[in-house]
KELO-210854 format. One record per atom (N, C-alpha, C, CB): residue in one letter; x, y, z. Coordinates in steps of 0.05 Angstrom, whole numbers, plus 5000, padded with zeros to 4 digits. Glycine has a CB too. Layout:
! residues N
aXYZ;...
***
This chain:
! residues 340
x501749775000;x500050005000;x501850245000;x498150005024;x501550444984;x502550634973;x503050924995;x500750654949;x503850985016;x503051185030;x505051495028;x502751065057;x503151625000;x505051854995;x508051844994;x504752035014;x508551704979;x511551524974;x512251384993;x514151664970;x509951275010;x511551015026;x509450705028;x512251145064;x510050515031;x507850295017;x506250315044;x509149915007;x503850185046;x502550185067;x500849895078;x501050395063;x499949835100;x499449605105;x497349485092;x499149585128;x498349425094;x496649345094;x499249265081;x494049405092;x468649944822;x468750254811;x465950264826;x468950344771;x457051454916;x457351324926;x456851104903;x456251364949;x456250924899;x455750664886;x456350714855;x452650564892;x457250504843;x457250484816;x455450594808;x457350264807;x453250664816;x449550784807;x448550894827;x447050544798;x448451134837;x447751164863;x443651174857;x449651504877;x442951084876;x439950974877;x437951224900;x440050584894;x436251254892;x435151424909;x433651294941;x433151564890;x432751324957;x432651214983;x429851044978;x432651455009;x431650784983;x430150544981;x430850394960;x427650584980;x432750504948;x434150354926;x432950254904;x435350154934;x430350314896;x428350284872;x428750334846;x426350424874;x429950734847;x430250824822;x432650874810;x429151004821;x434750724798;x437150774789;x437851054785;x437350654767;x439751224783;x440251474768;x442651374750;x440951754788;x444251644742;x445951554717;x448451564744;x446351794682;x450351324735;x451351234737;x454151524744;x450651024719;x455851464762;x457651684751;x459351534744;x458651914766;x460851794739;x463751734719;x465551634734;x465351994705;x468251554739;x469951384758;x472451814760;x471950934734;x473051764781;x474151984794;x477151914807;x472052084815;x478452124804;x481152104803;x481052114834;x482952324783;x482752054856;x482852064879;x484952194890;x482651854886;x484252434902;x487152634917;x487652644944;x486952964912;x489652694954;x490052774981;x488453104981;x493752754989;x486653055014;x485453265015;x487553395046;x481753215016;x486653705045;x487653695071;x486453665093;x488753855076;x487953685121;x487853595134;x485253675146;x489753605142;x484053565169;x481553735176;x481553945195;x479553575187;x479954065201;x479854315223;x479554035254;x475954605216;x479754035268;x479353885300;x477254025316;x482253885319;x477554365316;x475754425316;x472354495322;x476554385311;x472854385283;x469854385279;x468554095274;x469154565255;x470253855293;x469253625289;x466253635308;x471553395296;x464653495290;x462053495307;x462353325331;x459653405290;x459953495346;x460453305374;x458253065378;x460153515404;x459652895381;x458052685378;x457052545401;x459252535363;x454852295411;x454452215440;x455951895428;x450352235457;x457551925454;x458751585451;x456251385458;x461551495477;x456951175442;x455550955437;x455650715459;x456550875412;x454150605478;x457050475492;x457650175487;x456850485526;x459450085482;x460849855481;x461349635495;x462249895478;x460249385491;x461049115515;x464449285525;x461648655494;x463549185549;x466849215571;x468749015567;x466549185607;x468248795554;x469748555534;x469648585508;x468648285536;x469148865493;x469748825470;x472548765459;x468749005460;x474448955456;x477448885462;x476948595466;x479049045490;x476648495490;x478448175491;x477448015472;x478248005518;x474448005468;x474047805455;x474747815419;x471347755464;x476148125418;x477348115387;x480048015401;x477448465363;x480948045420;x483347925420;x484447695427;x484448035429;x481447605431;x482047245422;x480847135397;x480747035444;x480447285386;x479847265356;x483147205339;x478147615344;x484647525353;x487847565336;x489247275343;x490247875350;x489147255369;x489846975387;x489646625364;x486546965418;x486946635361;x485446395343;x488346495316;x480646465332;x487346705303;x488246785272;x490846675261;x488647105270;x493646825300;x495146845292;x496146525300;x496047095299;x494746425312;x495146155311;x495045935290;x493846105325;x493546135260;x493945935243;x496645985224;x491445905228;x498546155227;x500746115216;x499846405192;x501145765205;x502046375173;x500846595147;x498746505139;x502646635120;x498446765129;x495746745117;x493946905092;x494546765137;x496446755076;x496046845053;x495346585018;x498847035053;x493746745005;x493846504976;x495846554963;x491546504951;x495646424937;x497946444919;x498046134901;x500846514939;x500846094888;x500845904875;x500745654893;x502845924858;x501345604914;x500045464934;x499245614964;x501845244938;x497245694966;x495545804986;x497045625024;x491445694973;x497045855036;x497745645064;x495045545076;x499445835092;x495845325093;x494545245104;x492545395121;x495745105110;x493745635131;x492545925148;x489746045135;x494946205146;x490245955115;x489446185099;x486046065094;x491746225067;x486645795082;x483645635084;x482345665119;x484445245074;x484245575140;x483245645156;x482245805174;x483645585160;x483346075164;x481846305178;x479746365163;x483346565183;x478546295131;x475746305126;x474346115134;x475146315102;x475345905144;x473745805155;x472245945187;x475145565157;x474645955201;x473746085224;x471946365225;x476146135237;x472046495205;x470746765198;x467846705196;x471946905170;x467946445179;x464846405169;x463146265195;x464746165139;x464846085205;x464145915230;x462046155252;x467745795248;x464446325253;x464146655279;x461446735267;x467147015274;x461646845241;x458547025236;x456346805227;x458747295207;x455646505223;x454446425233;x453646415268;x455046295222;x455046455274;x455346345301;x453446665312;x459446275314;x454046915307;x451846955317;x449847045293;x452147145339;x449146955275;x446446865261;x446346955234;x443846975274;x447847045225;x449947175204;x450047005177;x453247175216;x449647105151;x449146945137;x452546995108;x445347005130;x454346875118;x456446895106;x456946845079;x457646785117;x458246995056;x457446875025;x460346975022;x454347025002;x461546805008;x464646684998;x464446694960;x465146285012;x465546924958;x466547014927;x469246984925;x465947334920;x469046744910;x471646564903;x472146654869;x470946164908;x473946744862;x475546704838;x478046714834;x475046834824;x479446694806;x481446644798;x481946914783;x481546394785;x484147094791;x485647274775;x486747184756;x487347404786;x486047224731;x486147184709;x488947234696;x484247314701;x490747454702;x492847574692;x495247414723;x492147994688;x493647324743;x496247324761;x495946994768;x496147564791;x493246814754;x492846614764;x492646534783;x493646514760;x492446654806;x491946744830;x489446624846;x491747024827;x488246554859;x484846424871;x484546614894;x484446024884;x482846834903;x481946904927;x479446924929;x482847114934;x478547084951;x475347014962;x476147194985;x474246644971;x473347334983;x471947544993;x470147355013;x470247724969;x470047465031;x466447415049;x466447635061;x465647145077;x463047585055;x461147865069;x458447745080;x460248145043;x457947925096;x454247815111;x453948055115;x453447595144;x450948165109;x450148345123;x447548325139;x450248515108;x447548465166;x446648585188;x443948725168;x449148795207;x441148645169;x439748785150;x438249035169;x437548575132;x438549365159;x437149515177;x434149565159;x438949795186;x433749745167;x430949875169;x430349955135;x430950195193;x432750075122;x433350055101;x434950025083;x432950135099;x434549915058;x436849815038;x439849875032;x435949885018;x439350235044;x441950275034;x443850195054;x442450545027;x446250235042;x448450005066;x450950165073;x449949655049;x452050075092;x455050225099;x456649955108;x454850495129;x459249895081;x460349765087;x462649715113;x460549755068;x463649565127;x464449585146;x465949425137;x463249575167;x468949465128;x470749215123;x473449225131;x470849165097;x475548975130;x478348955136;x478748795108;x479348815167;x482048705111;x482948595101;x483548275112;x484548745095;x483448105098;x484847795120;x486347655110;x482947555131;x488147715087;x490647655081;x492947745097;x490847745058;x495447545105;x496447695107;x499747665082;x496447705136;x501547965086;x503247925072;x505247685062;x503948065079;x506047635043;x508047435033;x510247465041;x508347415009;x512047265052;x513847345068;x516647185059;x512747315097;x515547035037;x517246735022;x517646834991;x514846385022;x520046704985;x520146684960;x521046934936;x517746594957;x521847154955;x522747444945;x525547384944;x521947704966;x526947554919;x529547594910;x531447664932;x529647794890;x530347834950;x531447934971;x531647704999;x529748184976;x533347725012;x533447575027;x532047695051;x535947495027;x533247895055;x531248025081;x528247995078;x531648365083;x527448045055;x524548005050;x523947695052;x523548135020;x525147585076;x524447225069;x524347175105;x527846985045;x521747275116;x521947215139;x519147045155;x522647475148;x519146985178;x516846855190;x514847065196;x517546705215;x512647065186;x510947325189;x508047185194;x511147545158;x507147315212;x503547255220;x501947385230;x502847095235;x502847635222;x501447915214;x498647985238;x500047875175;x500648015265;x497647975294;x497148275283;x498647945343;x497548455270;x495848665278;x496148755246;x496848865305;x497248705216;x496848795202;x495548535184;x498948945197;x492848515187;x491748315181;x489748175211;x494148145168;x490148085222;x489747875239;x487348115253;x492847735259;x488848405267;x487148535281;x484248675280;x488348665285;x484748655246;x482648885230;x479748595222;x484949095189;x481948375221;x479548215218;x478248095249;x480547955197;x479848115267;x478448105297;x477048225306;x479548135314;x477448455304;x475848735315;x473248635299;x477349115304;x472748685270;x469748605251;x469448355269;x470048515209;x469448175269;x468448045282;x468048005306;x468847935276;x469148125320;x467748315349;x465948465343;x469548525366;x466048615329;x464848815327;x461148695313;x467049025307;x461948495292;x459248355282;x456648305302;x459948085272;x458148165324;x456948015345;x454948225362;x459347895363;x456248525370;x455148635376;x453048785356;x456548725387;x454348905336;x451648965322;x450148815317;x451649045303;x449748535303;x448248385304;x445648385322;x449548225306;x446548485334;x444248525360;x442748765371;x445448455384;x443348965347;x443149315344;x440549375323;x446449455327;x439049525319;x437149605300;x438349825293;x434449635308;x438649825260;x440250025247;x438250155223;x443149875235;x439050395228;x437650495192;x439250415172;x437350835185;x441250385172;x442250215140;x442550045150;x444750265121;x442649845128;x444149565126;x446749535134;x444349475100;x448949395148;x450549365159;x451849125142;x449749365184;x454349195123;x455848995102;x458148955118;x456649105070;x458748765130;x460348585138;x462748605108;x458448285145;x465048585104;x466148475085;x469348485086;x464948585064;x470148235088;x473148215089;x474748095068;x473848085111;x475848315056;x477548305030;x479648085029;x479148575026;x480248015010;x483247855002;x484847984996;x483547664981;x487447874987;x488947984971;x489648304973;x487847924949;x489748384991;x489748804990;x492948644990;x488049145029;x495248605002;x497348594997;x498848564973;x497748485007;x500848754971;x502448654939;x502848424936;x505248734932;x503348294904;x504348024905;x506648104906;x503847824883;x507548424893;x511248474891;x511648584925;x512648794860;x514348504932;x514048684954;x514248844955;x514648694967;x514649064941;x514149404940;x511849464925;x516549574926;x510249594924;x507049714916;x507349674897;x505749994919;x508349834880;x508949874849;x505850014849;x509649544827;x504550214866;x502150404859;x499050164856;x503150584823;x499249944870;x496649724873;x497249574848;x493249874872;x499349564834;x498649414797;x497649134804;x502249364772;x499449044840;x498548794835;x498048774872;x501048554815;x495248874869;x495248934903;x492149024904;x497949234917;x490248964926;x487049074928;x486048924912;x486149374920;x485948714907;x484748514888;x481748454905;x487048204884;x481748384922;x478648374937;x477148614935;x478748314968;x478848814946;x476749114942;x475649244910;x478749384953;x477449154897;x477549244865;x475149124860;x480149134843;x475048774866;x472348584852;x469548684864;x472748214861;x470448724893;x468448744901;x465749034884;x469348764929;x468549254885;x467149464872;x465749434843;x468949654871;x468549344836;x466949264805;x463949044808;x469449054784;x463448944827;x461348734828;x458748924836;x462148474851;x459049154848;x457949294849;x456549534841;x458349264858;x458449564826;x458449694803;x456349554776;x461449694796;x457049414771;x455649144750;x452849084755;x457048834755;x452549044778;x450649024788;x447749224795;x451748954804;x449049444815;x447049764813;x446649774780;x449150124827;x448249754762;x447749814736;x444749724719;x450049704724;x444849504734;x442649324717;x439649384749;x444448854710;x440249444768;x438749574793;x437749344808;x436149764785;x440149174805;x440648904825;x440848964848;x442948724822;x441649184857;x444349174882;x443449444904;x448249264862;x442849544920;x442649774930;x445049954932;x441549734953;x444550204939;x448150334939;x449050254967;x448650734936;x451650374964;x453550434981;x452950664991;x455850444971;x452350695018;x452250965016;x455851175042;x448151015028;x457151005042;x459451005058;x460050695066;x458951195082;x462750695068;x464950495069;x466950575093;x466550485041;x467450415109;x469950495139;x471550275133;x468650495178;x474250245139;x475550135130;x477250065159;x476450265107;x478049825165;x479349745190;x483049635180;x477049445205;x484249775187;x487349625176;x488749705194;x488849705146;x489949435205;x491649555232;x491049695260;x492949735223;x489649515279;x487649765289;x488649615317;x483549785278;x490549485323;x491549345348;x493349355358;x491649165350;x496049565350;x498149555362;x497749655385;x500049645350;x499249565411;x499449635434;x499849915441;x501049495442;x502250115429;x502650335417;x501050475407;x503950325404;x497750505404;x495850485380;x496550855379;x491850325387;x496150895349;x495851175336;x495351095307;x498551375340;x491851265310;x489751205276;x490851475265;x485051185278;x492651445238;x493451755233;x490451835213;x497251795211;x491352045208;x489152145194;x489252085161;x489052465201;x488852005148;x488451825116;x487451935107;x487251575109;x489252145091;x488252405075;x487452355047;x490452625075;x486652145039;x485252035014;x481752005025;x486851695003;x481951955045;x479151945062;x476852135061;x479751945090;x474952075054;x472352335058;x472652525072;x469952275071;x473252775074;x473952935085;x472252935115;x473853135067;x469752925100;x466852935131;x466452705142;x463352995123;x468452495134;x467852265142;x471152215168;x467352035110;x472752285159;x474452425182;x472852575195;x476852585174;x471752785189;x470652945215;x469352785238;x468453165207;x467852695227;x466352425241;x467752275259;x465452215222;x469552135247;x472251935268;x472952145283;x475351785252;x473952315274;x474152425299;x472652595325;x475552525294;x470052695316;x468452615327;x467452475346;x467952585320;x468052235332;x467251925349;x469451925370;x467551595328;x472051955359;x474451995371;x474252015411;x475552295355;x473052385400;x473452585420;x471252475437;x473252905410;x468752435431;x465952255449;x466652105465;x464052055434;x468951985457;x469451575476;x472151675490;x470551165445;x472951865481;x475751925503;x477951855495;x475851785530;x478051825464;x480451775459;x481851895432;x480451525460;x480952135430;x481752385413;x484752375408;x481052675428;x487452365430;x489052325436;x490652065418;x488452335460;x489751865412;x490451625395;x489751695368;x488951355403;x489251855356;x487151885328;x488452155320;x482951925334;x489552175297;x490152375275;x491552485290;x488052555259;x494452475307;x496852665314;x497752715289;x499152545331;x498652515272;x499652485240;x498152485223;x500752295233;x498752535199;x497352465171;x498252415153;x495952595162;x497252285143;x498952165112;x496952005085;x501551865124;x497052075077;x495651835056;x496651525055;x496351915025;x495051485055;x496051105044;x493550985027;x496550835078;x494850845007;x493650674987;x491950484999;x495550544971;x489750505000;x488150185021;x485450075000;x485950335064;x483749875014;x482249835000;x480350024993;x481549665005;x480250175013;x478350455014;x478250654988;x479550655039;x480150544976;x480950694945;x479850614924;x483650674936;x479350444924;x476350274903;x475150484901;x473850014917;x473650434928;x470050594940;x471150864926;x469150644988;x473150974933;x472951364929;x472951394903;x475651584941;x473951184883;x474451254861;x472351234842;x476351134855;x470451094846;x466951124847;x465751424850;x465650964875;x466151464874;x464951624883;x463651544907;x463651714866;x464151284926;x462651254951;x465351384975;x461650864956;x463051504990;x464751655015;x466251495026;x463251775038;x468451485035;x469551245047;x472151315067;x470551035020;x472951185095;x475151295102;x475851025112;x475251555122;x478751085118;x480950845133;x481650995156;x484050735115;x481550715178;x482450735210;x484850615201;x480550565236;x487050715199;x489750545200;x492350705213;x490550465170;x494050435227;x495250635236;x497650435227;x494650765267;x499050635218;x501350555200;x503650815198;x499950485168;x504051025196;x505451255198;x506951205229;x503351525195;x509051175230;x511251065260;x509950805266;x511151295296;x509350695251;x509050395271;x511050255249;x505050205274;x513350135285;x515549995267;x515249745262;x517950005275;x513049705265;x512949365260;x512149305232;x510649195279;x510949445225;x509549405191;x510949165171;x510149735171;x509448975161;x512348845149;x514048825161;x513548955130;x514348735192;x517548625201;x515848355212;x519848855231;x518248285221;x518447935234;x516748055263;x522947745242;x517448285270;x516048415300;x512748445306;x517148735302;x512448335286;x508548465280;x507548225288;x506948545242;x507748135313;x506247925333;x504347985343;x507347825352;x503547725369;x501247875390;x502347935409;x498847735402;x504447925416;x505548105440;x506048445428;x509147945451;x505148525403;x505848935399;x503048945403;x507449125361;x500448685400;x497848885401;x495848725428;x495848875363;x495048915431;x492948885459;x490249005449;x494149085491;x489248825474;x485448895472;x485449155476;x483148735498;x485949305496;x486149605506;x485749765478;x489449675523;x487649715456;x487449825432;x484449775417;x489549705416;x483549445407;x482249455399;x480249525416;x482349315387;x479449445444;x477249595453;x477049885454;x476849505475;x478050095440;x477950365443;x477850355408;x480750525461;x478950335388;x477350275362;x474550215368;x478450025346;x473850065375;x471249895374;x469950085380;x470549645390;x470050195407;x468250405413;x468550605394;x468550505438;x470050755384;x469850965368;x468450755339;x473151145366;x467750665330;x467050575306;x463550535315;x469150285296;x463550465341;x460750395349;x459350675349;x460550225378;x460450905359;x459651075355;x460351265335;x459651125371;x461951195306;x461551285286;x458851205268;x463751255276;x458250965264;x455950855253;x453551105254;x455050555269;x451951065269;x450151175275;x450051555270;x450051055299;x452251525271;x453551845255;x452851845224;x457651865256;x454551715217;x454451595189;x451451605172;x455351305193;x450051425189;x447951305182;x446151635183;x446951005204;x446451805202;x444852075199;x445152215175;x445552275220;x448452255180;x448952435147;x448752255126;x452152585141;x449552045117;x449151885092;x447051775079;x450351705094;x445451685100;x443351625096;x440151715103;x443851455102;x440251735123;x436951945132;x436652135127;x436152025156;x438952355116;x438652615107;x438852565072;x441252835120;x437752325069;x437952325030;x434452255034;x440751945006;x433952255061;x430352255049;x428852475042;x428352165070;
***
């Protein structure tokens, strides 16, 4: 992942639909994606925190626990063993609390490649949806020219965390009445196959399909929109700091932070800023509002042999969680209830 010349960790809707998702409009055009600046702090709205199980944290952090227990976890010309098994475990979890899990399996065509997407969604009050996703690949760590680039890697918090937290986080909403729909969805493949970005040429393969599937789809008035996308990457280091991801919706930062300042933890969230390349770059390039929670700008573990579960703790993800629990419902005001 690309972050303003440094890599990073890691086509609203193809058709935006009017409320209730009935009447197609025209389609827009696909949009070039810039760094915006930074936000005012300010004039972040003030928001009421949401409140959060007092075990949220742990029980994503026996999620990272399970994950990082299955070794890498990544596909390829032979896929690890990790890798089958943490979809398994993903699908197992959102059954488990009542969750109806769907597995979009294909083959990259140009890289021969096999990944798979799953998503469930949480159905609210109405059609339109706000995706809620991570990534659950993690990086390749074998088989590079470089020798340094040839290490034991099992990615507890760039990979492992972002898919813990969602699934913490499922369990509780699951059990929430929402005005949008609530899209569960955890990407493949966001990691390069090269180990340097080379600008996504061969990197966001889950987020890319997904969009395009959605895209394809609103077209023909299969599909309801998007009406915002949050993006989870990296959200567990012990150290935790979410910089600010200046490719991100501008008002949709305001919001996180927002949510931030509500739950008490303003202080962890946007000291820094930087851009970085994520899956969140699909969605914007559409035109769906979209931001990334990542914290990647000084975190030295990124891509090292060091990115275990001893750099990330619950403490972290339970303070994400809460700020995300009380971004939703933010979200869901401006994105969606104010399009009636």
């Amino acid at each position: 992942m690309l972050v303003a010349g440094l890599c990073a960790a890691c086509l609203g809707a193809g058709i935006a639909l009017q409320q209730g998702g009935d009447t197609p409009l025209r389609a827009p055009a696909p949009t070039t994606v810039r760094q915006q600046d930074e936000i005012d702090k300010g004039k972040a709205p003030r928001l009421q925190p949401v409140p959060a199980p007092k075990d949220l944290g742990d029980r994503a952090f026996a999620h990272v626990r399970t994950l990082v227990g299955f070794g890498p976890r990544h596909t390829g010309a032979q896929p690890t063993p990790g890798w089958t098994q943490q979809l398994d475990h993903i699908g197992t979890t959102l059954r488990g609390f009542g969750l109806v899990p769907e597995r979009d399996v294909w083959t990259d065509r140009k890289e021969l490649v096999t990944f798979c997407n799953v998503r469930a969604a949480i159905p609210g009050k109405r059609k339109d949806r706000i995706v809620l996703a991570c990534h659950h690949d993690t990086k390749c760590t074998t088989g590079h020219a470089d020798p340094a680039h040839n290490f034991t890697f099992t990615g507890a918090n760039d990979g492992a965390s972002g898919v813990a937290l969602l699934l913490a986080l499922a369990e509780v909403l699951s059990k929430q009445q929402h005005e949008a729909t609530i899209e569960l969805v955890f990407f493949d493949g966001e990691e390069s196959l090269d180990w340097a970005w080379n600008d996504a040429a061969r990197a966001l393969f889950g987020s890319k399909r997904f969009v395009k599937q959605h895209r394809d789809r609103s077209l023909v008035g299969d599909e309801p929109r998007i009406a915002a996308m949050v993006l989870l990457d990296m959200v567990g280091r012990t150290d935790l700091h979410i910089q600010e991801e200046l490719y991100s919706t501008h008002r949709l930062r305001e919001l996180v932070y927002g949510a931030a300042v509500a739950t008490g933890h303003a202080t962890l969230f946007f000291q820094r800023a930087e851009a970085a390349s994520d899956d969140h770059k699909p969605f914007l390039e559409v035109g769906i509002p979209a931001v990334d929670l990542i914290d990647l700008n000084g975190n030295p573990h990124w891509h090292k042999a060091t990115d275990t579960i001893e750099n990330v703790s619950a403490a972290s993800l339970q303070k994400v969680g809460e700020v995300v629990l009380t971004l939703l419902p933010a979200i869901e005001r401006e994105y969606v209830l104010r399009k009636d």
